[in-house]
N, CA and C atoms of all chains as a GROMACS GRO file, in nm:
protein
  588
    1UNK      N    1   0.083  -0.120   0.000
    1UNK     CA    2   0.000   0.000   0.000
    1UNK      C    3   0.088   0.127   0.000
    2UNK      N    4   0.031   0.239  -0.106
    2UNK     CA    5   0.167   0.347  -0.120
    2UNK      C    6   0.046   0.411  -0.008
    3UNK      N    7   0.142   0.491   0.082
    3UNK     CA    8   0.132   0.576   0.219
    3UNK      C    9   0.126   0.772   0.158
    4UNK      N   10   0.091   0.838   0.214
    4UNK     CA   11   0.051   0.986   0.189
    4UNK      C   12   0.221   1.013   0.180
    5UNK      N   13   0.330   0.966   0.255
    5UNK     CA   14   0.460   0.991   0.250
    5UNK      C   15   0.492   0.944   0.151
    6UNK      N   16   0.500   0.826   0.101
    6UNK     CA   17   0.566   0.737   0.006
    6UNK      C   18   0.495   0.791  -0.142
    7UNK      N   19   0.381   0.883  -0.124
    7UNK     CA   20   0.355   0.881  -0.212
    7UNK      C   21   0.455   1.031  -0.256
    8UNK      N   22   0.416   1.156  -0.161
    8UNK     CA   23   0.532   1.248  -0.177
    8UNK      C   24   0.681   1.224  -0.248
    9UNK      N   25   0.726   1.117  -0.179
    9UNK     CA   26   0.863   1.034  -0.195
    9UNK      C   27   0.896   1.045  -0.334
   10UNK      N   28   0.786   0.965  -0.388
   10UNK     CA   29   0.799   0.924  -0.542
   10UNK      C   30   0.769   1.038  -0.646
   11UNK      N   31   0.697   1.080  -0.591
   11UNK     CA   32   0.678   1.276  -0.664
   11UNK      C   33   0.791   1.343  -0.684
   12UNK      N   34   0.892   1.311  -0.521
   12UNK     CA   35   1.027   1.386  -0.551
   12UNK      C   36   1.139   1.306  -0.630
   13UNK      N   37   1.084   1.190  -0.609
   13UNK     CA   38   1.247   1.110  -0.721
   13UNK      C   39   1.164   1.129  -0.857
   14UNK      N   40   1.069   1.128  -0.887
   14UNK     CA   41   1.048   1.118  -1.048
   14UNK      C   42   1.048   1.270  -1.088
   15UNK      N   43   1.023   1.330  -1.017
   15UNK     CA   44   1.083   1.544  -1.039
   15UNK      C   45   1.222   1.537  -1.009
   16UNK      N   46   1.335   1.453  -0.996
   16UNK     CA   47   1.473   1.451  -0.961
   16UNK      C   48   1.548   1.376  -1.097
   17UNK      N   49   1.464   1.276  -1.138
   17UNK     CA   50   1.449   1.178  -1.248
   17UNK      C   51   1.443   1.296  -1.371
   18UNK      N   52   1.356   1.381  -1.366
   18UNK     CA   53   1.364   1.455  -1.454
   18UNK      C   54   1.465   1.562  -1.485
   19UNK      N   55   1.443   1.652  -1.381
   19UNK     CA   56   1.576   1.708  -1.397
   19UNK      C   57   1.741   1.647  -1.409
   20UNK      N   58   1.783   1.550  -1.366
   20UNK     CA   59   1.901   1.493  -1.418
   20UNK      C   60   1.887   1.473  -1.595
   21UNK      N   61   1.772   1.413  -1.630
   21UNK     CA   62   1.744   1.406  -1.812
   21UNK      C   63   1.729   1.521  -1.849
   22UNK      N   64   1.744   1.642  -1.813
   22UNK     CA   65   1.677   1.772  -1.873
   22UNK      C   66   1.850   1.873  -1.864
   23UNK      N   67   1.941   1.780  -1.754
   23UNK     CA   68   2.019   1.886  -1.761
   23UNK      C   69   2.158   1.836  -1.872
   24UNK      N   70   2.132   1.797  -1.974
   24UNK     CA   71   2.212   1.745  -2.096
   24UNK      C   72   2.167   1.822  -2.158
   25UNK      N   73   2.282   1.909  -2.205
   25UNK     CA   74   2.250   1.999  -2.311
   25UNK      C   75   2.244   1.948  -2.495
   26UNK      N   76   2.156   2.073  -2.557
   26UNK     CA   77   2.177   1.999  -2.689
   26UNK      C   78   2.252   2.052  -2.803
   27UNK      N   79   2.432   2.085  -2.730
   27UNK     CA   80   2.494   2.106  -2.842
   27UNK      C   81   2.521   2.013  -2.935
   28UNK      N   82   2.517   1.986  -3.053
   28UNK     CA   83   2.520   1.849  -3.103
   28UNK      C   84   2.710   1.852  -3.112
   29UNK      N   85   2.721   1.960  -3.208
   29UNK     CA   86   2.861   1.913  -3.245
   29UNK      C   87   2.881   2.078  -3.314
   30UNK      N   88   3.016   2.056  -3.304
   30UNK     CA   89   3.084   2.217  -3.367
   30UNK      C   90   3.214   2.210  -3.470
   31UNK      N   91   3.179   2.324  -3.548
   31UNK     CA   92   3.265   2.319  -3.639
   31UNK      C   93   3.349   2.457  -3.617
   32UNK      N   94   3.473   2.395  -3.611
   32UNK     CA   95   3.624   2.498  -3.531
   32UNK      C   96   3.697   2.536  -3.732
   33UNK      N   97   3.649   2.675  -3.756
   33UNK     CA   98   3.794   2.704  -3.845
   33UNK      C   99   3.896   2.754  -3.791
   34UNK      N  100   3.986   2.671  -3.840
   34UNK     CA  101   4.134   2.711  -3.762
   34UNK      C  102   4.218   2.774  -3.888
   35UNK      N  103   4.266   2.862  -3.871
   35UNK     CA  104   4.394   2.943  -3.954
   35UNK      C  105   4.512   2.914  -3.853
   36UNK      N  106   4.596   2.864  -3.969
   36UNK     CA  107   4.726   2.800  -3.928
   36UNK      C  108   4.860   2.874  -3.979
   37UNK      N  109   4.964   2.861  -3.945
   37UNK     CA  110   5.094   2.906  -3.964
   37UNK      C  111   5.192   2.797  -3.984
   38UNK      N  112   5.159   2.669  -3.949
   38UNK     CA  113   5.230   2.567  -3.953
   38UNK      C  114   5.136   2.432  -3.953
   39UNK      N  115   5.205   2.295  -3.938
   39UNK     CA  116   5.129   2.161  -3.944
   39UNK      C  117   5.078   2.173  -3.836
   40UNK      N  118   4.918   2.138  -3.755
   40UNK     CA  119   4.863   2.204  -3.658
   40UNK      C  120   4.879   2.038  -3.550
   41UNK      N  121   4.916   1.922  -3.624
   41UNK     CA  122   4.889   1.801  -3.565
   41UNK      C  123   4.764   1.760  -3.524
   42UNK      N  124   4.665   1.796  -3.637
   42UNK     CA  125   4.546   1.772  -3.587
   42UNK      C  126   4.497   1.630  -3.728
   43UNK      N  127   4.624   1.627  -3.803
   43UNK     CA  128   4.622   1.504  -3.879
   43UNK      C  129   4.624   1.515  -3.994
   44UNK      N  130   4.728   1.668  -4.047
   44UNK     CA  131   4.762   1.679  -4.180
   44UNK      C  132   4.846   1.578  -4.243
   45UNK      N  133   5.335   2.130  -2.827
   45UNK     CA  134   5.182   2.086  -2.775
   45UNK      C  135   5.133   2.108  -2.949
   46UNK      N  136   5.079   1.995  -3.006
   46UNK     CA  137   5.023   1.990  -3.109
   46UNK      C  138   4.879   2.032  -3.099
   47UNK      N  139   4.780   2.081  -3.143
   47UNK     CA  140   4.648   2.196  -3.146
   47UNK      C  141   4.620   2.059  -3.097
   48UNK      N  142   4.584   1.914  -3.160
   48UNK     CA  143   4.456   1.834  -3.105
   48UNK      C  144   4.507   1.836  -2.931
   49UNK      N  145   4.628   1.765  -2.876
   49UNK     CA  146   4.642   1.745  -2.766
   49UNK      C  147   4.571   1.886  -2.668
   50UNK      N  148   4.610   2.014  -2.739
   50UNK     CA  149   4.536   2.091  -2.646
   50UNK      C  150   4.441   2.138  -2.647
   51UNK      N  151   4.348   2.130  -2.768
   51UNK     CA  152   4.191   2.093  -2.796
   51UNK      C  153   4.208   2.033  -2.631
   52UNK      N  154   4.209   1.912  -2.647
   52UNK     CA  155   4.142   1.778  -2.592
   52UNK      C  156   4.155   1.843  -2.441
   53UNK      N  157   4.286   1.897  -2.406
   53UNK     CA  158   4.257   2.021  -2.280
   53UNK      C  159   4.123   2.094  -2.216
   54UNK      N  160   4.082   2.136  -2.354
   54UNK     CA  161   4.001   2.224  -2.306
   54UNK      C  162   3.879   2.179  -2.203
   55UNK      N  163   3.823   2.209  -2.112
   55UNK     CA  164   3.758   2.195  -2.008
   55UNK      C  165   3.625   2.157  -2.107
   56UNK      N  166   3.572   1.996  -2.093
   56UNK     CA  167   3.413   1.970  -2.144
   56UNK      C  168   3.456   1.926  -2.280
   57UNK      N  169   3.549   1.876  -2.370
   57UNK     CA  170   3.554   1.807  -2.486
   57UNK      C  171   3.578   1.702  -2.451
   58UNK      N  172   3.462   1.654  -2.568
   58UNK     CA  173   3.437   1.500  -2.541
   58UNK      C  174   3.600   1.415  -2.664
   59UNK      N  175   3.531   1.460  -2.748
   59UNK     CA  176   3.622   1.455  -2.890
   59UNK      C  177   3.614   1.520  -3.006
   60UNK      N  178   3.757   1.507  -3.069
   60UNK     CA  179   3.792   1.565  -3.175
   60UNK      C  180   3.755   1.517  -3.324
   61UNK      N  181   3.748   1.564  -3.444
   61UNK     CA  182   3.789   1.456  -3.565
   61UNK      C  183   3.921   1.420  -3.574
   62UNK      N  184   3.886   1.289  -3.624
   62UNK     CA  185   4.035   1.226  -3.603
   62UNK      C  186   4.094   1.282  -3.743
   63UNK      N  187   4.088   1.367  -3.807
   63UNK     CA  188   4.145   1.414  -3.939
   63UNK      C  189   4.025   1.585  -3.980
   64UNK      N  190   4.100   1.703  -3.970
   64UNK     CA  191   4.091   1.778  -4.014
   64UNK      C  192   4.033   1.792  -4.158
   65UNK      N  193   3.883   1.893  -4.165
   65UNK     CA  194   3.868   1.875  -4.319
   65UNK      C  195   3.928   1.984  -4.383
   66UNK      N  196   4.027   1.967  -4.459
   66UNK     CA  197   4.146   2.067  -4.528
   66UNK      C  198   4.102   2.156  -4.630
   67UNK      N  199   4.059   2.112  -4.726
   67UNK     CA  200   3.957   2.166  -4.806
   67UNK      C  201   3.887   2.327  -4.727
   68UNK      N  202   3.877   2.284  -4.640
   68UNK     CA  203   3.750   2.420  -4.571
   68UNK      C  204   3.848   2.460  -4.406
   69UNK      N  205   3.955   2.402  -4.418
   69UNK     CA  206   4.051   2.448  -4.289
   69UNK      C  207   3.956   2.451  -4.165
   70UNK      N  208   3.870   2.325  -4.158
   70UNK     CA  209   3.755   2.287  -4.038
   70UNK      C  210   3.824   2.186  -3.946
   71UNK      N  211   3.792   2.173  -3.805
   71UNK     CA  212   3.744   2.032  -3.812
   71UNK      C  213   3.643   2.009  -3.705
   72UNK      N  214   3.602   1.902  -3.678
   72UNK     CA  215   3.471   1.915  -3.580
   72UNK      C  216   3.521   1.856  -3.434
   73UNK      N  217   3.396   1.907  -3.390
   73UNK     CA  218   3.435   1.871  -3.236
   73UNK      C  219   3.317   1.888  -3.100
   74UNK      N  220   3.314   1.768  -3.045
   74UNK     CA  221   3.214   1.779  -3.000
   74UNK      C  222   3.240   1.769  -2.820
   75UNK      N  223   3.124   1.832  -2.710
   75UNK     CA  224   3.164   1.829  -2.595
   75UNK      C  225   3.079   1.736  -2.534
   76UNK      N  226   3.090   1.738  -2.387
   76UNK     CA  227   3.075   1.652  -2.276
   76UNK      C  228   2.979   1.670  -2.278
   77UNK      N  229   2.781   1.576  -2.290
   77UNK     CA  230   2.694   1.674  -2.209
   77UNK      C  231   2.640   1.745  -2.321
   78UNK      N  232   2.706   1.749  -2.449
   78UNK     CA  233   2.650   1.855  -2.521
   78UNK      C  234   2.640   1.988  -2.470
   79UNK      N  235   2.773   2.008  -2.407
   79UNK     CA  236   2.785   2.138  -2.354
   79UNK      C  237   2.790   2.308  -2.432
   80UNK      N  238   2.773   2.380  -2.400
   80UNK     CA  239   2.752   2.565  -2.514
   80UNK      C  240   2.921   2.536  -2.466
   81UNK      N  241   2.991   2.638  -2.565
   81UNK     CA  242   3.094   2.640  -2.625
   81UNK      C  243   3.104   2.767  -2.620
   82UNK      N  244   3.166   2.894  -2.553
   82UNK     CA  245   3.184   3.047  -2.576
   82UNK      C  246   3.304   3.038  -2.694
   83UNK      N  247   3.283   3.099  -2.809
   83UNK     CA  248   3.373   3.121  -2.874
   83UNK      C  249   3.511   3.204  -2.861
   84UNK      N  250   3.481   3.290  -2.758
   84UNK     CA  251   3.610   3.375  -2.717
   84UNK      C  252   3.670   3.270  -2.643
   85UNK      N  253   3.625   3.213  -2.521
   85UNK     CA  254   3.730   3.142  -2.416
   85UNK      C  255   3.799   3.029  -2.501
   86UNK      N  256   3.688   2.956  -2.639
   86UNK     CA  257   3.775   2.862  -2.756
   86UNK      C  258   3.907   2.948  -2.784
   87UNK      N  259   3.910   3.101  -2.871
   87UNK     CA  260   3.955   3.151  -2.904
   87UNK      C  261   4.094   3.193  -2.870
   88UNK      N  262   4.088   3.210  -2.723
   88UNK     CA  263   4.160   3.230  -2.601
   88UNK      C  264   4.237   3.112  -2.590
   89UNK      N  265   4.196   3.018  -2.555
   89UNK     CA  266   4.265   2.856  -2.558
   89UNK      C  267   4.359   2.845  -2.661
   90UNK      N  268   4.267   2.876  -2.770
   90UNK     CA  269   4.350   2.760  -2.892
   90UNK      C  270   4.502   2.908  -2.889
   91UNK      N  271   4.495   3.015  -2.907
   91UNK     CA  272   4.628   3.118  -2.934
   91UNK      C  273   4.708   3.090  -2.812
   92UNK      N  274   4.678   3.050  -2.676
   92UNK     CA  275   4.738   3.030  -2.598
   92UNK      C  276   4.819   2.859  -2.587
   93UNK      N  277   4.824   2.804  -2.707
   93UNK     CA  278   4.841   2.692  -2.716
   93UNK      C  279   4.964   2.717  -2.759
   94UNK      N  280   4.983   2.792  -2.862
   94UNK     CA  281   5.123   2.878  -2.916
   94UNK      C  282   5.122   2.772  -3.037
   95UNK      N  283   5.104   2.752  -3.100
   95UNK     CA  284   5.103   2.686  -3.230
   95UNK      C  285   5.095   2.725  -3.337
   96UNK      N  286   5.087   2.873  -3.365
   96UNK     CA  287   5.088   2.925  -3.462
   96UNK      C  288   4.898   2.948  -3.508
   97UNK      N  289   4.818   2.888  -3.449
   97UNK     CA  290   4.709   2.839  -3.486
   97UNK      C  291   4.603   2.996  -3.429
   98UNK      N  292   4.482   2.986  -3.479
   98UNK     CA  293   4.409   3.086  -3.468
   98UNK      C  294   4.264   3.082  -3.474
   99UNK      N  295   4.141   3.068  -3.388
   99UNK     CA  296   4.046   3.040  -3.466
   99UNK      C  297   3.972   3.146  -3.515
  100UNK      N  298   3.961   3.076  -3.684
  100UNK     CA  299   3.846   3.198  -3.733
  100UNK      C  300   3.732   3.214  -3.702
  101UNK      N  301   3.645   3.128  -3.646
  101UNK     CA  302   3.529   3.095  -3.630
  101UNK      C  303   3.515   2.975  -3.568
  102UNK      N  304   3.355   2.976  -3.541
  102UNK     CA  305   3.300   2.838  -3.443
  102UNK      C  306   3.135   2.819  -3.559
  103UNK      N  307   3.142   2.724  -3.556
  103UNK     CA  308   2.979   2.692  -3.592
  103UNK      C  309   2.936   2.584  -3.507
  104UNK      N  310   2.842   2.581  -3.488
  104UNK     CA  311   2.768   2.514  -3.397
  104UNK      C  312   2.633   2.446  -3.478
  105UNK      N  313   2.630   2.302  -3.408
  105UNK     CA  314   2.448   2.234  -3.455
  105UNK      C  315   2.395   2.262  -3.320
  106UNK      N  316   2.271   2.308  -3.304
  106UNK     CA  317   2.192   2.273  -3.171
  106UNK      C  318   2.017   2.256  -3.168
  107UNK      N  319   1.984   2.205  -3.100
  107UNK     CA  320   1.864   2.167  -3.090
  107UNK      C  321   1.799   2.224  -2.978
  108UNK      N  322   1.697   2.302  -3.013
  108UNK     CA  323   1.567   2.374  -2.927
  108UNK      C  324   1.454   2.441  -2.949
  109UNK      N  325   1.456   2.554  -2.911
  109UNK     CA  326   1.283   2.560  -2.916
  109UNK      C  327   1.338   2.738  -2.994
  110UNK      N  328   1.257   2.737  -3.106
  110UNK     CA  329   1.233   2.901  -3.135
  110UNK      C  330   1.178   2.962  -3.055
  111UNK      N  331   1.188   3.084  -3.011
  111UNK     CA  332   1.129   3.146  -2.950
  111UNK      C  333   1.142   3.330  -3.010
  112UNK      N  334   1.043   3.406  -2.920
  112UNK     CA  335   1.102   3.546  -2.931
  112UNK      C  336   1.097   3.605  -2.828
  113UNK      N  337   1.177   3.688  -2.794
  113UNK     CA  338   1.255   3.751  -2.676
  113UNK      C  339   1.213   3.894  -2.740
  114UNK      N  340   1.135   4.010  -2.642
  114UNK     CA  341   1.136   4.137  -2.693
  114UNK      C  342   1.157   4.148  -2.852
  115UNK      N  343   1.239   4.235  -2.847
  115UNK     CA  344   1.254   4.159  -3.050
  115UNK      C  345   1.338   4.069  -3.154
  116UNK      N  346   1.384   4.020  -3.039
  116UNK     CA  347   1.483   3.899  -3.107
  116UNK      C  348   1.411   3.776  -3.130
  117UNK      N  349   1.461   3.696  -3.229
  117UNK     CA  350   1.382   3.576  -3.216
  117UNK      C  351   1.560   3.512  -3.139
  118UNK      N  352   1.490   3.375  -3.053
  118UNK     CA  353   1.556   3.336  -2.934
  118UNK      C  354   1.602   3.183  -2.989
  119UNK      N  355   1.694   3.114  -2.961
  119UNK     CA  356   1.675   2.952  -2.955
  119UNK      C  357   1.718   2.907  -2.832
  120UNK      N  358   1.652   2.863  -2.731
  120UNK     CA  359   1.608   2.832  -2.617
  120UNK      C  360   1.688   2.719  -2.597
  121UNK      N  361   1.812   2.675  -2.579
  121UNK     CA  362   1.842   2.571  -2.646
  121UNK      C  363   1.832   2.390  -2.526
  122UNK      N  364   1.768   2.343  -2.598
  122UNK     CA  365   1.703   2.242  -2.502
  122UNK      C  366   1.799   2.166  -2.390
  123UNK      N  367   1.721   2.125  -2.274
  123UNK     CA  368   1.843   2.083  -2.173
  123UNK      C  369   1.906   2.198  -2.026
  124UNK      N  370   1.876   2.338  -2.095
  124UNK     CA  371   1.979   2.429  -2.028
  124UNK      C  372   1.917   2.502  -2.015
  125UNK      N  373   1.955   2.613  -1.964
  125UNK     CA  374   1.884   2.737  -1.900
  125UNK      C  375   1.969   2.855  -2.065
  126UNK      N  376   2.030   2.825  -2.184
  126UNK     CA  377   2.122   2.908  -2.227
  126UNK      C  378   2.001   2.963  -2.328
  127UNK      N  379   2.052   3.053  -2.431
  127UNK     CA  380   1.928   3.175  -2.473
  127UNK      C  381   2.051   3.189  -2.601
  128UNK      N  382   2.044   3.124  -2.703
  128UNK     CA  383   2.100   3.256  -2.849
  128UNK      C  384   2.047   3.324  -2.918
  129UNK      N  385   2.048   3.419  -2.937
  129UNK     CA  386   1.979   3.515  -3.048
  129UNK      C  387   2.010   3.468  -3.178
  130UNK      N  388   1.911   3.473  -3.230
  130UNK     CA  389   1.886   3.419  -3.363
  130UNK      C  390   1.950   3.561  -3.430
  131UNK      N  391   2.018   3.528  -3.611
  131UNK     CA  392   2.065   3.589  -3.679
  131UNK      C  393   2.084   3.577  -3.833
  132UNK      N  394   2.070   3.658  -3.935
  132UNK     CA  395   2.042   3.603  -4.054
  132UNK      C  396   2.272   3.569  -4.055
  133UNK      N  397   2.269   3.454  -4.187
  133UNK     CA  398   2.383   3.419  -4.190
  133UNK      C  399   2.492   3.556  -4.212
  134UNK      N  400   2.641   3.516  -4.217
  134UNK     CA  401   2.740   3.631  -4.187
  134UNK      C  402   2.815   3.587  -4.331
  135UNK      N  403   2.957   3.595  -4.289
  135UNK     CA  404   3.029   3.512  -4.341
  135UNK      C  405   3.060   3.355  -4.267
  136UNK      N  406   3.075   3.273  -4.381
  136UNK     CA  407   3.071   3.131  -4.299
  136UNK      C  408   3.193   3.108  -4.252
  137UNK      N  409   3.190   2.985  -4.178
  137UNK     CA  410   3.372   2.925  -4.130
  137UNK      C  411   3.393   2.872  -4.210
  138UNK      N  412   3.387   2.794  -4.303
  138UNK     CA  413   3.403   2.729  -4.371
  138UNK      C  414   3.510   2.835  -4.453
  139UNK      N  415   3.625   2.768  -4.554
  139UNK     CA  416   3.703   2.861  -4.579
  139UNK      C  417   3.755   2.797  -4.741
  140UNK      N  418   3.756   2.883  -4.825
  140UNK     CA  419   3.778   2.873  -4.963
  140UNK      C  420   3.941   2.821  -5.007
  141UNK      N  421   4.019   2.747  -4.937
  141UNK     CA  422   4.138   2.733  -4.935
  141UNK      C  423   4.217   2.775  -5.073
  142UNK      N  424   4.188   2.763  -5.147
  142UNK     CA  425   4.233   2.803  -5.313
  142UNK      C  426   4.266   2.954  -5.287
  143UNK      N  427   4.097   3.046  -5.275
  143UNK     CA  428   4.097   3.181  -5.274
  143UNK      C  429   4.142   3.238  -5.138
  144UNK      N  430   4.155   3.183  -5.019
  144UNK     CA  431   4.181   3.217  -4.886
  144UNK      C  432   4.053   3.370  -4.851
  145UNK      N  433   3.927   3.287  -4.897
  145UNK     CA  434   3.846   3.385  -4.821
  145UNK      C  435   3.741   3.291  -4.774
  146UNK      N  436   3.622   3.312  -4.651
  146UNK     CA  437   3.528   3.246  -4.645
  146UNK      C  438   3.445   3.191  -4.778
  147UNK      N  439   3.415   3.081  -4.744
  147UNK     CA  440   3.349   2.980  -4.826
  147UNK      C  441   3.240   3.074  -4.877
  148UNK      N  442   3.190   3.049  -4.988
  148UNK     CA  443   3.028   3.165  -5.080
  148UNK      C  444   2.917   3.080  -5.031
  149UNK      N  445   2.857   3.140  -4.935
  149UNK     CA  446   2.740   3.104  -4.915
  149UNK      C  447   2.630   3.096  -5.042
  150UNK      N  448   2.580   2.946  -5.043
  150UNK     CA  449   2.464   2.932  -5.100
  150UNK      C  450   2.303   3.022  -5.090
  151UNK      N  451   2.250   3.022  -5.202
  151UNK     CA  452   2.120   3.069  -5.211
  151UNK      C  453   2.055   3.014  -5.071
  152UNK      N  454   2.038   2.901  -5.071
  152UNK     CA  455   1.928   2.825  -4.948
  152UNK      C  456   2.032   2.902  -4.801
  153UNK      N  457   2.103   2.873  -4.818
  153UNK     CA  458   2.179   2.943  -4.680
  153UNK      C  459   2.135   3.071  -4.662
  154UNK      N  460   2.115   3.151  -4.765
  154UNK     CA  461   2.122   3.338  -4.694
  154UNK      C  462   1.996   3.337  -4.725
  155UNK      N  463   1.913   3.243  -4.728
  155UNK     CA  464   1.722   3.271  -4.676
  155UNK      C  465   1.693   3.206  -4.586
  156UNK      N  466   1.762   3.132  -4.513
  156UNK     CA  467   1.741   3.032  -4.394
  156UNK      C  468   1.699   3.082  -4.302
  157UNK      N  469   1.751   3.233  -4.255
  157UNK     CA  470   1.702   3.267  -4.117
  157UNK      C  471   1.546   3.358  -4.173
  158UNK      N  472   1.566   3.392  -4.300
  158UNK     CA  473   1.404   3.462  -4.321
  158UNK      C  474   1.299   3.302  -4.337
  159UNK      N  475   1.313   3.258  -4.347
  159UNK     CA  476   1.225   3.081  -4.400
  159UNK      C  477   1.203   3.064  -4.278
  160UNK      N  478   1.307   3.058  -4.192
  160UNK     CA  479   1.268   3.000  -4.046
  160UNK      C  480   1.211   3.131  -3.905
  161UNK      N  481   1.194   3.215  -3.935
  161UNK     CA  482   1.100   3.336  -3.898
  161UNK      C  483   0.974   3.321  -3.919
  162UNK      N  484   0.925   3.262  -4.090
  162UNK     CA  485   0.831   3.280  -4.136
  162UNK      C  486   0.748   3.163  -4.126
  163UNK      N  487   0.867   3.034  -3.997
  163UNK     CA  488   0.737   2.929  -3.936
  163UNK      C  489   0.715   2.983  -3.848
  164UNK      N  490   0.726   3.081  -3.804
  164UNK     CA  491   0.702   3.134  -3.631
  164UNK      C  492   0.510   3.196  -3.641
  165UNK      N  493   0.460   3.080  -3.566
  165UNK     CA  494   0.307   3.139  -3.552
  165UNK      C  495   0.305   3.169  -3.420
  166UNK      N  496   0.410   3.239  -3.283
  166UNK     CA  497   0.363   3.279  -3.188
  166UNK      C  498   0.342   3.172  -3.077
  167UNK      N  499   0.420   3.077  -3.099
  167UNK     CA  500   0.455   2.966  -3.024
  167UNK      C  501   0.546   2.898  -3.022
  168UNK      N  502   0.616   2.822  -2.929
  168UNK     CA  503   0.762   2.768  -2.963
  168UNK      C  504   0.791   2.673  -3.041
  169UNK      N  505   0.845   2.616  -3.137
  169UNK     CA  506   0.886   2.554  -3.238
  169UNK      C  507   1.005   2.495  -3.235
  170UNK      N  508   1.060   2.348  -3.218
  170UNK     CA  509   1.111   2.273  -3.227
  170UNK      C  510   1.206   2.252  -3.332
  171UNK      N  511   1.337   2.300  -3.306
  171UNK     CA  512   1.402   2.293  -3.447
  171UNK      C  513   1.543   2.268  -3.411
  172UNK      N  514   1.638   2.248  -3.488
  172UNK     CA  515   1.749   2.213  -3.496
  172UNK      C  516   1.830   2.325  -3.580
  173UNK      N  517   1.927   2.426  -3.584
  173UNK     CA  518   1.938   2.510  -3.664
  173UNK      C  519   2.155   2.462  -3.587
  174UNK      N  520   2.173   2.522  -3.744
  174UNK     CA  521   2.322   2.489  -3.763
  174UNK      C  522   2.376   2.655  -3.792
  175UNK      N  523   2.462   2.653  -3.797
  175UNK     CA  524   2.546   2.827  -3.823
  175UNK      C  525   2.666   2.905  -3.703
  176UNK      N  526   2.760   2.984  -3.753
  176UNK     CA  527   2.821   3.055  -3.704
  176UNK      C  528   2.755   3.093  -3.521
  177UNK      N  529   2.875   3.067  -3.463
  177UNK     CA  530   2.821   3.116  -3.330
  177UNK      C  531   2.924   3.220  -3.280
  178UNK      N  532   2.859   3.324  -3.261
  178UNK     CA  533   2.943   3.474  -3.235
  178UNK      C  534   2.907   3.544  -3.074
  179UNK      N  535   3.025   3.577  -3.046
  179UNK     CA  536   2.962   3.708  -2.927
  179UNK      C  537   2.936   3.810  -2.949
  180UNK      N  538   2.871   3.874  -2.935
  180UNK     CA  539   2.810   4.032  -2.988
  180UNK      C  540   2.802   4.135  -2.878
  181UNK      N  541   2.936   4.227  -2.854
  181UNK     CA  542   2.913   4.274  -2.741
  181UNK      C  543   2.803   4.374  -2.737
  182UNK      N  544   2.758   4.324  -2.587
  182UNK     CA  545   2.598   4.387  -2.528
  182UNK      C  546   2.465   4.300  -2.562
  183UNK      N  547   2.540   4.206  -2.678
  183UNK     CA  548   2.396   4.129  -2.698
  183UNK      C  549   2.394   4.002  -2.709
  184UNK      N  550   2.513   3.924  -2.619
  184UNK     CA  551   2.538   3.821  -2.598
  184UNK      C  552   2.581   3.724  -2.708
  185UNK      N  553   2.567   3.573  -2.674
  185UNK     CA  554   2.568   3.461  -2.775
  185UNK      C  555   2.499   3.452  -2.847
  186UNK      N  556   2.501   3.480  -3.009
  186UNK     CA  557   2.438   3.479  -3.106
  186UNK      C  558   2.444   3.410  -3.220
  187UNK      N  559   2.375   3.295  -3.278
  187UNK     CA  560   2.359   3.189  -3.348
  187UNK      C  561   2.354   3.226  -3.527
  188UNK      N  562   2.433   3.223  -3.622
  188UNK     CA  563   2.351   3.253  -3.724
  188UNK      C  564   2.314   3.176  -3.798
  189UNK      N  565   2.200   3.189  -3.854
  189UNK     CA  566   2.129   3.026  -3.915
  189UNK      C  567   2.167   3.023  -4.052
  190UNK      N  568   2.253   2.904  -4.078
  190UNK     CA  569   2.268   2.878  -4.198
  190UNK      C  570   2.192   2.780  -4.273
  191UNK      N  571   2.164   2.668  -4.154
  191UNK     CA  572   2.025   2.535  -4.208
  191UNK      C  573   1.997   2.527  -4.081
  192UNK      N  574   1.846   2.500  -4.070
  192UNK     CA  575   1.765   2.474  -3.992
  192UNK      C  576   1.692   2.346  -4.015
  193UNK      N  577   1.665   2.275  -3.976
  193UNK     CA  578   1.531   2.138  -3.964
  193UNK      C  579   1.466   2.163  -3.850
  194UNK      N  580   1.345   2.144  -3.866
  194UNK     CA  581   1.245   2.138  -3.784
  194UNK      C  582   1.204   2.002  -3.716
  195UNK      N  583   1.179   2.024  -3.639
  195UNK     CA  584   1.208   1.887  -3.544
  195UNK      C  585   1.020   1.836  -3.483
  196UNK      N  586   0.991   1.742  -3.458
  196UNK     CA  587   0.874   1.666  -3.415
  196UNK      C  588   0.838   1.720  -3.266
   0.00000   0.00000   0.00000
């Protein structure tokens, strides 16, 4: 039997549940132009 | 210190490309978390690496919600509390290696940010938008849309 507490309980882990999934951001990916002066070792 | 080793330094990179695209003097790179990326503190990093190296630019993919802010339109960007101002395209990063000037933006590119205004019915909108990411002093991190997809 869920209890008036237990039920609170589960209100706060599944609102805790959420925010941990919500705090991944959505940079996907980035594109760096680099101007160079020499071989940069990035796998010329 | 070769640029990737001190890339890989930088605080929140996940990884690098394992090969530079030469052609367009790019390469990609992605963070921890899908973390925002300030282009100055990149900027700052990579010259302090001493390599001769420099960045011209940052472009960024990200995924969130259109929005409008007073009179900016906003991208809300999902996950975070962060806010870019939307912007029609600039010059790109991408780089013409032959001519040594930015790459010529395409037709579909320099209508992208008017196309994607003109889904805005006054509610937030789900989209994915790619482009130049700049600081604009006084008006923060600012996104410019070069392609957009709209998202479910």
């Amino acid at each position: 039997m869920i209890t008036r507490v237990n039920r609170h309980l589960i209100g706060l882990l599944a609102l805790a549940a959420t925010a941990v999934a919500c705090a991944r951001g959505e940079m996907l990916s980035y594109t760096l132009g680099i101007d160079v002066n020499c071989p940069t070792g990035l796998g010329e | 210190m070769p640029i990737r080793e001190g890339l890989a330094r930088l605080e929140g990179v996940e990884s690098i490309s394992p090969r530079p695209n030469v052609a367009e003097a790019t390469c990609e790179l992605r963070t921890k978390d899908g973390r925002l990326l300030d282009p100055e503190v990149l900027s700052k990093h990579i010259y302090e690496i001493r390599v001769g190296a420099r960045l011209r630019g940052l472009e960024a993919a990200v995924t969130g919600s259109l929005d409008k802010q007073g009179q900016d339109f906003v991208l809300r960007v999902a996950g975070t509390n962060a806010v870019l101002r939307l912007a029609a395209l600039g010059p790109k990063v991408q780089k013409d290696m032959a001519r040594k000037t930015p790459m010529p933006s395409t037709r579909s590119e320099d209508k992208a940010y008017t196309k994607l205004l003109a889904k805005w019915k006054g509610k937030p909108l789900s989209v994915q938008i790619t482009g130049p990411l700049i600081r604009i002093e006084g008006k923060g991190l600012t996104l410019e849309v070069r392609q957009f997809a709209l998202k479910r």
